[in-house]
C-alpha distance (Angstrom), angle and dihedral (degrees) to the residues before:
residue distance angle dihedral
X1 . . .
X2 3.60 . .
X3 3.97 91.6 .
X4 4.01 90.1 41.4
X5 4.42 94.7 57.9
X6 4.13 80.6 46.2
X7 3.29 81.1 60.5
X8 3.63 106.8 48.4
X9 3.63 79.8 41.1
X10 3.94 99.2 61.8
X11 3.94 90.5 38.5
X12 3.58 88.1 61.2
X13 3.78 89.4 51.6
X14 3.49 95.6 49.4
X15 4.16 89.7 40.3
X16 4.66 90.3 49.8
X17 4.63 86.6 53.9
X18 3.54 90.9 49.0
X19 3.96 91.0 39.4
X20 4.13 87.8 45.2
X21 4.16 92.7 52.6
X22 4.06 84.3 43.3
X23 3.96 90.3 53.1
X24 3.90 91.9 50.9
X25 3.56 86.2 45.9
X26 3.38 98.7 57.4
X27 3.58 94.5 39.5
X28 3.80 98.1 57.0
X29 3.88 79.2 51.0
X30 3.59 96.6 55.8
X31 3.77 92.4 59.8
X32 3.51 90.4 61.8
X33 3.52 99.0 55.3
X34 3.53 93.0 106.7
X35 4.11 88.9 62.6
X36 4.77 85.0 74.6
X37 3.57 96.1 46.2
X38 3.96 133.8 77.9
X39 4.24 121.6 -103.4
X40 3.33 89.0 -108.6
X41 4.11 97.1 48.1
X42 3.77 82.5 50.0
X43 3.55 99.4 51.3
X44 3.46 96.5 57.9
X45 3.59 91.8 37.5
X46 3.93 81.3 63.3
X47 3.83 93.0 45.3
X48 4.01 91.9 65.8
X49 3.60 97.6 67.9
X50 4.25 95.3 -177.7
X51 3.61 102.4 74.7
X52 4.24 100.9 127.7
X53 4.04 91.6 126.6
X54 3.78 92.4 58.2
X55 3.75 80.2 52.8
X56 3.28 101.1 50.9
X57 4.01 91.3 41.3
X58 3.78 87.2 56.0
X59 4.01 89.9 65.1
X60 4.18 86.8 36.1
X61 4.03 82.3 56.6
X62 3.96 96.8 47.4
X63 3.54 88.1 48.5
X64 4.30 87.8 62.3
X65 3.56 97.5 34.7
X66 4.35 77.9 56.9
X67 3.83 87.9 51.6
X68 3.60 101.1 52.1
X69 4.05 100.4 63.9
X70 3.82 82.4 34.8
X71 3.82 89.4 56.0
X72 4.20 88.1 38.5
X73 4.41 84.3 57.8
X74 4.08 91.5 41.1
X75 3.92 86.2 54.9
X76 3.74 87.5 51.7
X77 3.63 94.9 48.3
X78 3.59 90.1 58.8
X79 3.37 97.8 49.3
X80 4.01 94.8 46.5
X81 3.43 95.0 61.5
X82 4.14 87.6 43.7
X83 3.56 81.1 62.7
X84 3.99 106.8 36.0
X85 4.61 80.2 48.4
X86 3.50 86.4 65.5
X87 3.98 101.0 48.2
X88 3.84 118.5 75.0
X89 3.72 93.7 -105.0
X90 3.64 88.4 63.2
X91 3.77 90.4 102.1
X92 3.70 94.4 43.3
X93 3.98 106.3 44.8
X94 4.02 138.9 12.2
X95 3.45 115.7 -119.7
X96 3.96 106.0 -111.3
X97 3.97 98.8 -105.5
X98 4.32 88.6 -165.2
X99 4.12 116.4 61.7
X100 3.74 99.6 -125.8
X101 3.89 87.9 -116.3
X102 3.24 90.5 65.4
X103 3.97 100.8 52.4
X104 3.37 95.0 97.2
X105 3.79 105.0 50.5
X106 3.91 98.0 35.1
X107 4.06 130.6 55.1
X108 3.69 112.8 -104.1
X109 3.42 108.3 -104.4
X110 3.58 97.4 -173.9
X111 3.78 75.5 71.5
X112 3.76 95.5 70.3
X113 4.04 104.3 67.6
X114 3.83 129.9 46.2
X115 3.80 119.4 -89.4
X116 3.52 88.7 -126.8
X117 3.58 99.5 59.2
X118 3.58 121.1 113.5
X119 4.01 123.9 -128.5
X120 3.84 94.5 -92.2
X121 4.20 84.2 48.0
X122 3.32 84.8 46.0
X123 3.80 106.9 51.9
X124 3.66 89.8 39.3
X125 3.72 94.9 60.6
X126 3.28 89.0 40.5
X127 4.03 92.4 54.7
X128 3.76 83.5 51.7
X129 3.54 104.2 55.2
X130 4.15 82.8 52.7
X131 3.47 98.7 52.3
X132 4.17 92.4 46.7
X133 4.19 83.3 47.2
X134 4.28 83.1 52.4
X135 3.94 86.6 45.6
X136 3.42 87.9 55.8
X137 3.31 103.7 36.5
X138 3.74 96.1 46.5
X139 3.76 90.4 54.2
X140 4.07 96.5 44.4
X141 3.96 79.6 50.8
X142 3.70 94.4 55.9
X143 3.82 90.7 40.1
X144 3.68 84.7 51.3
X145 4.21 96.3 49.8
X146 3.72 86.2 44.6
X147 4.03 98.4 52.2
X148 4.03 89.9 39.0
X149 4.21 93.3 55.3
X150 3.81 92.0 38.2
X151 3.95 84.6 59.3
X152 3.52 97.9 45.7
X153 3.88 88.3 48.9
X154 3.85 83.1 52.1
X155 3.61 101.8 44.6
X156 4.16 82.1 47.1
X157 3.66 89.1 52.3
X158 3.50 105.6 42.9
X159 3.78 85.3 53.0
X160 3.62 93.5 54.9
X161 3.44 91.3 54.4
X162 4.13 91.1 52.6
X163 3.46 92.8 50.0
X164 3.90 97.4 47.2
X165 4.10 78.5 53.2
X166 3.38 91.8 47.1
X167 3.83 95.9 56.4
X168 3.69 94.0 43.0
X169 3.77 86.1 62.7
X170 3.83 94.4 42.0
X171 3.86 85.5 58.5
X172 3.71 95.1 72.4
X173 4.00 86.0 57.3
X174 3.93 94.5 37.4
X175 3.70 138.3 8.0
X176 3.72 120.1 -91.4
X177 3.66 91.5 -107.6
X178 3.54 88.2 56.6
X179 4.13 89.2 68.3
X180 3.82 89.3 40.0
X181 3.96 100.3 99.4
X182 4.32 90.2 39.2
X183 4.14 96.2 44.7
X184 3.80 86.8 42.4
X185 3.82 93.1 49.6
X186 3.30 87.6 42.7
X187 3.66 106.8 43.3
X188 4.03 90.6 40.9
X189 3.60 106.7 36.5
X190 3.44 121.6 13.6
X191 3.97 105.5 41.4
X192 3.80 91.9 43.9
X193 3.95 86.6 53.1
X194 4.06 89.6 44.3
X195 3.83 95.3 48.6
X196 3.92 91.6 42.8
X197 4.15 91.3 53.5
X198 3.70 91.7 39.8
X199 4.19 92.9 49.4
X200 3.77 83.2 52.5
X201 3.69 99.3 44.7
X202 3.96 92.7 45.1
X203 4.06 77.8 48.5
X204 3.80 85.7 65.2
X205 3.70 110.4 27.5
X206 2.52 133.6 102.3
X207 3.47 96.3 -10.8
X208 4.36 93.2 60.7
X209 4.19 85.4 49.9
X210 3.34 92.9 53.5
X211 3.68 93.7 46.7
X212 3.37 91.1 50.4
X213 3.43 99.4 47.3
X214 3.81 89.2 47.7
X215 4.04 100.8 52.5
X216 4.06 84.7 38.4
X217 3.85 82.2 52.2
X218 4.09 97.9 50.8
X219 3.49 97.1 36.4
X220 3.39 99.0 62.9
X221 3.74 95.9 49.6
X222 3.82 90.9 53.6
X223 4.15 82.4 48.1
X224 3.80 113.0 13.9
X225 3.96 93.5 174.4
X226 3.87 98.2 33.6
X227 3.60 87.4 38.8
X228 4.22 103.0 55.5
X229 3.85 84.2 29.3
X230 4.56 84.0 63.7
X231 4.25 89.8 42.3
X232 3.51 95.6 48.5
X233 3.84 96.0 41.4
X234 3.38 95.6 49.4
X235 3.88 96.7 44.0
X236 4.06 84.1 53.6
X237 3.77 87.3 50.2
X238 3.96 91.7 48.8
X239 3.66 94.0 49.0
X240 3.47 102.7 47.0
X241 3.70 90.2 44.6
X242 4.06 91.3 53.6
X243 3.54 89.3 44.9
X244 4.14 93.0 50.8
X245 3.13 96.9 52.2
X246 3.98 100.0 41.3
X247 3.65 82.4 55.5
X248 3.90 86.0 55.7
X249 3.59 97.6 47.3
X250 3.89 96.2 48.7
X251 3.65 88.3 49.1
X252 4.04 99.6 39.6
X253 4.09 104.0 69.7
X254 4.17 81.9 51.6
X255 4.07 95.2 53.5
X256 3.91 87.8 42.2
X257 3.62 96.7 40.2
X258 4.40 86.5 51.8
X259 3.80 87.4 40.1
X260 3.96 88.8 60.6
X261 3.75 92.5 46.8
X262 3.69 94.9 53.4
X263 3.81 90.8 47.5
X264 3.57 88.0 59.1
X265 3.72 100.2 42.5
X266 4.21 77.6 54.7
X267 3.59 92.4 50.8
X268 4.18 93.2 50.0
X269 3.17 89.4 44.0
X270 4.01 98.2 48.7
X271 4.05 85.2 43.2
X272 3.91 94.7 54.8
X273 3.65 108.1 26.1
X274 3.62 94.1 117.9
X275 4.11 94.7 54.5
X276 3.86 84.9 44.6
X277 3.75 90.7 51.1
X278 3.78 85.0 60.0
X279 3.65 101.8 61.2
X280 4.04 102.0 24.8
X281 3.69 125.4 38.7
X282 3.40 125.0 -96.2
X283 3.55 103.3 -122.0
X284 4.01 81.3 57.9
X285 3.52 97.6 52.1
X286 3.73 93.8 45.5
X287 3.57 91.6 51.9
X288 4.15 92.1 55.1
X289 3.54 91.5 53.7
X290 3.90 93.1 50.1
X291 3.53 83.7 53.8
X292 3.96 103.7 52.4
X293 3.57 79.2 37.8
X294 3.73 96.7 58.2
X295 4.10 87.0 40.3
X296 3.89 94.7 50.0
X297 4.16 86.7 52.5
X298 3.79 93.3 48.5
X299 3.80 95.3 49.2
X300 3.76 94.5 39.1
X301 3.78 97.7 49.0
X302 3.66 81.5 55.7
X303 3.38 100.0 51.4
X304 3.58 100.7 45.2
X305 3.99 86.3 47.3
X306 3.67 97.5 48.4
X307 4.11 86.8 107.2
X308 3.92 105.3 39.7
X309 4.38 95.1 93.3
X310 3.59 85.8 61.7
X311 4.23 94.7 84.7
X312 3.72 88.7 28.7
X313 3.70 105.3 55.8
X314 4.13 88.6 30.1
X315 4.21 83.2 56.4
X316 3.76 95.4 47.2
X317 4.23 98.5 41.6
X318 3.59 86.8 45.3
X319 3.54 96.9 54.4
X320 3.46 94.6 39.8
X321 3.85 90.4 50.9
X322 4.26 83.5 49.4
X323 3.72 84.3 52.7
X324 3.53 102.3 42.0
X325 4.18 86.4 54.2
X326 3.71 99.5 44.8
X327 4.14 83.1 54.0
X328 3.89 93.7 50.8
X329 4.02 84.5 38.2
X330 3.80 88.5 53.7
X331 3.94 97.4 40.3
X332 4.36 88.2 61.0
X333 3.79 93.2 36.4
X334 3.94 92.7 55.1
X335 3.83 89.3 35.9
X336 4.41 90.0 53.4
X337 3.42 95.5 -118.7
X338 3.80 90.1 169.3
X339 4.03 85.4 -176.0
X340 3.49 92.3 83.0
X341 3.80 105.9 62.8
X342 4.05 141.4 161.2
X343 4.13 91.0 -95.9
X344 4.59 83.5 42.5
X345 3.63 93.6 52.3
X346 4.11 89.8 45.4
X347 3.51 94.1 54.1
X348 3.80 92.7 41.7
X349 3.06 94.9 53.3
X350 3.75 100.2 50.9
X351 3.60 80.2 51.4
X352 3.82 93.0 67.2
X353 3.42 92.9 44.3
X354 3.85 93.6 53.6
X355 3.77 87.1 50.0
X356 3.89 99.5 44.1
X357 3.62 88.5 49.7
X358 3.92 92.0 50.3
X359 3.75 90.8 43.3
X360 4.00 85.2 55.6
X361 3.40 97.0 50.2
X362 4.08 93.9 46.2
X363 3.71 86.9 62.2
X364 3.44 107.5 38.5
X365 3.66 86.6 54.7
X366 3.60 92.7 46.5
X367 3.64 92.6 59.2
X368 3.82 84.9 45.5
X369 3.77 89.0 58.4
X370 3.73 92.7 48.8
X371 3.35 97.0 50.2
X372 3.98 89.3 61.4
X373 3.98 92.6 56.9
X374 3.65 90.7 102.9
X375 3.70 95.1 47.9
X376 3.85 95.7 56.5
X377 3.82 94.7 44.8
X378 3.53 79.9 60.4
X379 3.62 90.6 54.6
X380 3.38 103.4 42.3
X381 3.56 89.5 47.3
X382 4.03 91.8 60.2
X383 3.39 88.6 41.6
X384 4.16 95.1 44.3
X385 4.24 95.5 53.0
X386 3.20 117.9 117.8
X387 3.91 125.3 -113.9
X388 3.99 124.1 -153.1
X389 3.70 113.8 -127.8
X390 3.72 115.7 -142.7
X391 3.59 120.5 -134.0
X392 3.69 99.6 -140.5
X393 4.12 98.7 -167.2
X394 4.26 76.7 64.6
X395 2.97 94.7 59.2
X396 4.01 138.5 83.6
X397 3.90 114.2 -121.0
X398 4.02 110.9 -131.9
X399 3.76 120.1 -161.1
X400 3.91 104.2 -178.9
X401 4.10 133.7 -2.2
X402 3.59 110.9 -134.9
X403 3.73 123.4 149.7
X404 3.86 107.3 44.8
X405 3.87 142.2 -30.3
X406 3.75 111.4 -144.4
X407 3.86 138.2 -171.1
X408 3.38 118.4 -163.0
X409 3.81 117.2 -167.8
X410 4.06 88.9 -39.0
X411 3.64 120.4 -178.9
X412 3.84 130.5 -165.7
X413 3.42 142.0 -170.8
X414 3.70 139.9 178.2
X415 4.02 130.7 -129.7
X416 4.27 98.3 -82.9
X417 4.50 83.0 50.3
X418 3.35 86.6 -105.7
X419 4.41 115.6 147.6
X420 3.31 123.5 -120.9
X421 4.23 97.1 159.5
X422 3.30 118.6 27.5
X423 3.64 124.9 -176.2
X424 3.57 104.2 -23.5
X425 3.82 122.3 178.3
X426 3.88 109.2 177.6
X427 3.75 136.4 132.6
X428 4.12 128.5 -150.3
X429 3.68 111.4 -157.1
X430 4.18 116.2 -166.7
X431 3.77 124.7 -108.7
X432 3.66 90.8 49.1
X433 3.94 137.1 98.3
X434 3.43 105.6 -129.6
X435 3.68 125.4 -171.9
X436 3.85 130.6 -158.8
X437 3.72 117.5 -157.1
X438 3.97 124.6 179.1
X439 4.10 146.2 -172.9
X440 3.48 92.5 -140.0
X441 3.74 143.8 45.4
X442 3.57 122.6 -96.3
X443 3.85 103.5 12.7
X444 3.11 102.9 95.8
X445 3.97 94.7 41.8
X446 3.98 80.1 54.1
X447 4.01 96.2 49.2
X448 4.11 83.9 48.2
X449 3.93 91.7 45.4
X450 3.61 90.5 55.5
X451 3.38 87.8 60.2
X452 3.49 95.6 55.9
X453 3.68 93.6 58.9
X454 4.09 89.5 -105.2
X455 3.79 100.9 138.7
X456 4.07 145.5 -5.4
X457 3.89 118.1 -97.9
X458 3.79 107.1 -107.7
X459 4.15 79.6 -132.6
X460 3.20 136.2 -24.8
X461 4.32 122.4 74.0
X462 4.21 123.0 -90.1
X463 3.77 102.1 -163.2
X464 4.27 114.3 -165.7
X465 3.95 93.5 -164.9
X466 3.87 103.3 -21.1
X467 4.31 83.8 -48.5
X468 4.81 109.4 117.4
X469 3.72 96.6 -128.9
X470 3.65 83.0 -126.9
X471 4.19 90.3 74.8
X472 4.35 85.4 52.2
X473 3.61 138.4 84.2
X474 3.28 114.8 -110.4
X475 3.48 91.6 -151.6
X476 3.55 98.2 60.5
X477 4.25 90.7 45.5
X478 3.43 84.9 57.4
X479 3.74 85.3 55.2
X480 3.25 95.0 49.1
X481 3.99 93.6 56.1
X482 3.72 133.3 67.3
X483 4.15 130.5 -156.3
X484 3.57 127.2 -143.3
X485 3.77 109.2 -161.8
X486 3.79 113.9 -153.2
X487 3.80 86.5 -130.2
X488 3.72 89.5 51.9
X489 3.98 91.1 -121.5
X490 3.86 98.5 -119.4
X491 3.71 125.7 -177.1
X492 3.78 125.3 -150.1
X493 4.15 102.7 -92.6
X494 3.50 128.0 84.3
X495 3.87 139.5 -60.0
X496 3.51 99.2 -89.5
X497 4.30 87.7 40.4
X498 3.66 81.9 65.9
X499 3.25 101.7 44.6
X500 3.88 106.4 44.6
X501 3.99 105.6 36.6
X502 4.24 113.8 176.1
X503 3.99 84.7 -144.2
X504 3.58 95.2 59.1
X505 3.37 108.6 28.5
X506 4.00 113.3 76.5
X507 3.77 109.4 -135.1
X508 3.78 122.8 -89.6
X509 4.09 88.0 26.0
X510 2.94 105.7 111.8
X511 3.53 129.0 61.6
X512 3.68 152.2 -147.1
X513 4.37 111.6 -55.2
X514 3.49 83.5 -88.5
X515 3.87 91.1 69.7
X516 4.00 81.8 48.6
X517 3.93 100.0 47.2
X518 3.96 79.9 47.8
X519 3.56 101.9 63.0
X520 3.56 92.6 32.1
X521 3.81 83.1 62.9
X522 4.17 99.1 47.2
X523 3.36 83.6 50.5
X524 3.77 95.9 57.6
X525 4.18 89.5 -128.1
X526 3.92 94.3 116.5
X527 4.10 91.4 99.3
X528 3.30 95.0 39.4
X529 3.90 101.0 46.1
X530 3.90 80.9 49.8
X531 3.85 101.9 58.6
X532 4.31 88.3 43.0
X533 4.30 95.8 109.5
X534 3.82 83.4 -121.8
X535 3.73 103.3 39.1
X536 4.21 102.7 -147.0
X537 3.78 96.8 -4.8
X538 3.92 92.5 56.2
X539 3.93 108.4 129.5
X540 3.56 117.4 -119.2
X541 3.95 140.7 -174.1
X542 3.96 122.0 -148.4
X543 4.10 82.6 -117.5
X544 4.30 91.0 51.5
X545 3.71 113.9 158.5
X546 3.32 89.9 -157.4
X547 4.07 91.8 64.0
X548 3.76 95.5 79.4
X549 3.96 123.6 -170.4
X550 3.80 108.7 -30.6
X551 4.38 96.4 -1.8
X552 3.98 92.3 112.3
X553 3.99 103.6 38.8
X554 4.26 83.0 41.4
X555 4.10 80.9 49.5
X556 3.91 83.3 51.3
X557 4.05 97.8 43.2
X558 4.28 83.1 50.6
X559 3.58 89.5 52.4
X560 3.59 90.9 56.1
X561 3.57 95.1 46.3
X562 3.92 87.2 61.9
X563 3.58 98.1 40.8
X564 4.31 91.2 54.7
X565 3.35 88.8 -164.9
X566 4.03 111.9 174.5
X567 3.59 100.8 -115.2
X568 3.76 121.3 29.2
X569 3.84 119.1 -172.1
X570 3.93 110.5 -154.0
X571 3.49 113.8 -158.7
X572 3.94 110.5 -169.4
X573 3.77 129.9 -128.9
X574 4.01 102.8 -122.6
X575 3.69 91.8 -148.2
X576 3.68 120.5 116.1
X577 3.88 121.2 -136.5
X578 4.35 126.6 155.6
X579 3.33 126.7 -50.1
X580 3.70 94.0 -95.7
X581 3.40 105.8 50.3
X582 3.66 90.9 46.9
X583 3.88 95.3 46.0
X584 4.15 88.1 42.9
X585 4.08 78.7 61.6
X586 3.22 103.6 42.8
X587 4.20 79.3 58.0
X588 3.44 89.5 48.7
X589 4.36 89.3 51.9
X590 3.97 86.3 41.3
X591 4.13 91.6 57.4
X592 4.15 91.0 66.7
X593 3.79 90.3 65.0
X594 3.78 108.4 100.1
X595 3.91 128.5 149.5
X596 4.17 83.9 -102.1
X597 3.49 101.4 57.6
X598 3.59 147.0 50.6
X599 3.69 118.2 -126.6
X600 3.91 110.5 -171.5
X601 3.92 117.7 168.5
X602 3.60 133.8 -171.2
X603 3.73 103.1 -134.6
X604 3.67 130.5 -140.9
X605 3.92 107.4 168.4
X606 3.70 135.2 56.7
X607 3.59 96.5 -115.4
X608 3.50 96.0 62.8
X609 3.49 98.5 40.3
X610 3.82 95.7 56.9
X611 4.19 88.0 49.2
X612 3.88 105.3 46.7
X613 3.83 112.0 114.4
X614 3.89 90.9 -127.6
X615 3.92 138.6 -3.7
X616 3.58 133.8 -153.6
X617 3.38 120.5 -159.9
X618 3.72 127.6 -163.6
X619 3.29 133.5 -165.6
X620 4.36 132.4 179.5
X621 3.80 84.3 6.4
X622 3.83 101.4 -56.3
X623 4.08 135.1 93.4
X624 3.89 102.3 -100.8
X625 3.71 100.1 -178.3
X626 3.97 138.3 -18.1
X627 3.75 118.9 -157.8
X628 4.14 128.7 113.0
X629 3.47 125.6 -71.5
X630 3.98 98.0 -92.4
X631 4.24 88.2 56.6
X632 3.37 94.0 50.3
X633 3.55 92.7 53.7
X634 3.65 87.9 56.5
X635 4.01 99.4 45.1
X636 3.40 106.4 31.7
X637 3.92 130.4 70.0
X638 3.89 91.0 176.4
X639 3.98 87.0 46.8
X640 3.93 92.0 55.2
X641 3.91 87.1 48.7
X642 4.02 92.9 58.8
X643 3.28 92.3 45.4
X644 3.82 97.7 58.2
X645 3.95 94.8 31.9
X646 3.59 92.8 48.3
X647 4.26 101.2 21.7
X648 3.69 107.8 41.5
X649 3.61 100.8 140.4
X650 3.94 78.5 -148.5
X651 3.35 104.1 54.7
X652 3.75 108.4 101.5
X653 3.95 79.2 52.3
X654 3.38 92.6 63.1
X655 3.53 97.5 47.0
């Protein structure tokens, strides 16, 4: 037993060079990874800095790709001395379970049993060293699949992050709505599609090239001719078949696009054969629609057989291939070239199989990867726009907007040049609630956004008290502004947490507790506040049952009351609840207005829409009117149609 662990022992020796030369291998390869995929792919592959498990995966994949020719040779071991137990000599000599071309590159497994073993000894050791290899390979290939997705979830997540980032700086060139459409395209389609492709392709490379390269490798030196003769066949085969059917494809969209034409022509001519017949003769018309008809036959025969050589030529290369082996497999047989054996052919052919499979998967994921090239222009394009950096000495400091906000012929646009505002004129006065109603999505978030000091007009002048936004910081107008989210935008902490934030609330704004009992009590919260266990240090979630209806966007119009910020931009929840809860918030909405700030809300209930001060609707990205809701009624047909499509005190009923 002694001599069989010494064995094991210098096997595993032999097994950790070959795996060390392997591992440098593959990580030489790795560093040209960036040679397969697309400039864009690369970019952002070089944006995401953190990438040392798909590193270390890439070595974790060599090692498998290693074990499957390995495992292919074990197999033929086995069934080598299968054969050589049932020969005379059996007793006498083992079988050699190793080609002797392959001694070199390969440990010698003849190595890992006694020599005094007998056949059944033999295979069973054998049979054992296999299944620890499988062990080992099985866990290396779950270590692998692990290491690969955790990268792609990092490489997903790390470009999140950048692109959030990148559309917080876009914001002080455009509004936030203005990078709505691109960060949603992005963010929803494109980078799940990108990290998807890429967990598949890291899947596969290197650790499929390797394998391939590897099973190519061994096969040939158990059969140099046979071996060569398979690579170069099959790369023939692949070759013409790409170039076939890229020939088809190029020519297809013409044959279907004439087919289409000469249908129609068929159909005219079908539709007014009789008025035709009145001004040509017959014979003449009937001979034009034989023609188109003879035309639309050709080219749709060929379109609709475009496919049908696939099977054909597949069925005759393969068998000729089949042929072509059995006749080089003959030629050594009949010449007694014992080097190509039962247990030989086994492992060869395993070998092909390993390497056809890799080659599969190397170009289906390569088509994979192409087929994203679109999707990370996209990205990189996001990611690649410029952003203007403010020099804030230049600029004038602003610590409150109080007299009027005025747009004057302002035009904006988002990143793709597309317009979301488009030469608005409109002034907002303080001391009045003013709401802003819309046909379309995101204009009226943009009009609001502007207001906030989120973006730059594209042209046009915003003036906050007689002063271009262009001469202020945006910093400071975004100080001088306040949000209410519909959902109220809690954070996990308590009451008074959410109510009093130090990164909202400009110092020396808020006041004593009686400023907080106050606005606790405009926005109707005082009874609810009291029957919380805790009263104002009660913990809440954003997702609190104990919020009912309007609690957490009443929570959010409170907050603004403290924070008397100069502009406040209310946007309202859209759902429905009884009269007096929504008329107690609508009271709570009505207590911002002051004669030092601007309250502007975008409405979305009936209520509020028929008590704001002054609306302006817009409509194809311009200010079509301004007046209150009882004028509009009275001027405006597309007015009246918003109001019952998006108003209709009885529409959740009808859904």
């Amino acid at each position: 037993m002694e001599a069989y662990f010494l064995g094991l022992l210098l096997a595993a020796l032999r097994a950790s060079i070959g795996l060390t030369k392997l591992v440098a291998t593959a990580w030489s390869i790795y560093g040209e990874i960036g040679v397969l995929v697309s400039k864009s792919l690369n970019a952002l592959i070089r944006r995401v800095k953190h990438l040392g498990l798909l590193r270390l995966s890439t070595v974790l994949g060599g090692v498998v790709a290693l074990g499957v020719p390995v495992l292919a040779l074990l197999l033929g071991c086995i069934t080598a001395v299968l054969v050589a137990a049932q020969s005379v000599e059996a007793t006498v000599s083992r079988s050699p379970v190793v080609p002797t071309r392959l001694s070199h590159w390969l440990p010698d497994f003849n190595a890992l049993v006694p020599a005094d073993l007998s056949p059944m000894g033999h295979v069973s050791a054998l049979l054992l060293v296999a299944l620890l290899l499988l062990v080992l390979l099985g866990a290396t290939l779950f270590a692998f699949y692990h290491m690969v997705q955790s990268a792609a979830v990092e490489f997903e997540v790390a470009l999140i992050g950048r692109l959030r980032a990148q559309a917080q700086r876009l914001a002080t060139m455009r509004t936030l709505s203005a990078q709505q459409i691109a960060l949603t395209d992005c963010l929803d389609y494109h980078l799940p599609r990108v990290r998807a492709t890429l967990s598949r392709w890291w899947r596969v490379y290197p650790r499929h090239a390797i394998q391939f390269v590897l099973c190519a490798l061994v096969a040939c030196l158990i059969q140099p001719t046979l071996g060569m003769l398979t690579v170069t066949a099959t790369l023939l085969v692949v070759l013409s078949f790409r170039l076939l059917d890229r020939l088809r494809r190029t020519n297809l969209p013409v044959v279907r696009e004439r087919a289409a034409q000469h249908r129609e022509a068929l159909v005219a001519l079908s539709l007014q054969g009789p008025l035709l017949e009145s001004v040509h003769h017959r014979a003449a018309i009937e001979n034009r629609f034989e023609e188109q008809l003879a035309h639309y036959r050709q080219d749709a025969v060929r379109s609709l057989t475009s496919s049908t050589w696939k099977n054909p030529m597949l069925l005759v290369v393969g068998g000729a291939l089949v042929c072509l082996f059995l006749f080089v497999i003959a030629v050594q047989v009949l010449r007694s070239e014992t080097n190509f054996s039962v247990p030989a052919a086994l492992s060869f052919s395993l070998c092909l199989a390993a390497a056809a499979v890799s080659a599969q998967r190397l170009l289906r994921c390569w088509r994979d990867l192409q087929s994203i090239e679109s999707a990370a222009e996209d990205l990189e394009q996001f990611l690649a726009l410029p952003v203007q950096e403010f020099e804030s000495q230049k600029l004038k400091p602003i610590q409150a907007v109080g007299r009027q906000i005025e747009l004057e012929h302002v035009t904006v646009q988002d990143s793709s040049g597309r317009k979301l505002l488009e030469n608005v004129s409109v002034n907002f006065r303080p001391g009045m609630l003013i709401g802003v109603l819309a046909s379309g999505r995101l204009q009226d978030r943009a009009l609001v956004e502007l207001l906030m000091g989120f973006g730059r007009p594209t042209s046009g002048r915003l003036l906050f008290d007689g002063v271009d936004v262009t001469d202020l910081n945006p910093q400071d107008l975004a100080r001088c502004s306040h949000w209410v989210s519909s959902d109220g935008a809690l954070v996990a902490g308590s009451v008074q947490d959410n109510l009093v934030q130090d990164n909202q609330v400009p110092p020396g704004t808020v006041g004593s507790g009686h400023d907080l009992n106050q606005a606790l009590s405009q926005a109707g919260l005082s009874e609810l506040i009291a029957q919380l266990p805790d009263g104002l240090a009660t913990l809440i979630s954003p997702s609190d049952d104990r919020l009912f209806g309007d609690a957490a966007f009443r929570l959010a119009l409170a907050r603004a009351a403290l924070t008397k910020a100069s502009i406040n931009i209310i946007q309202e929840p859209s759902a429905h609840y009884d009269a007096a809860m929504e008329q107690q918030t609508f009271d709570a909405m009505r207590s911002l207005v002051s004669p030092r700030a601007f309250t502007i809300i975008l409405p979305q209930r009936l209520l509020t829409l028929r008590h704001c001060d002054l609306l302006i609707m817009m409509h194809d990205h311009a200010v079509v009117d301004t007046g209150t809701h009882a004028e509009l009624l009275q001027r405006h047909e597309l007015y009246r149609h918003l109001n019952y499509q998006r108003f209709n005190p009885f529409r959740g009923m009808a859904e």
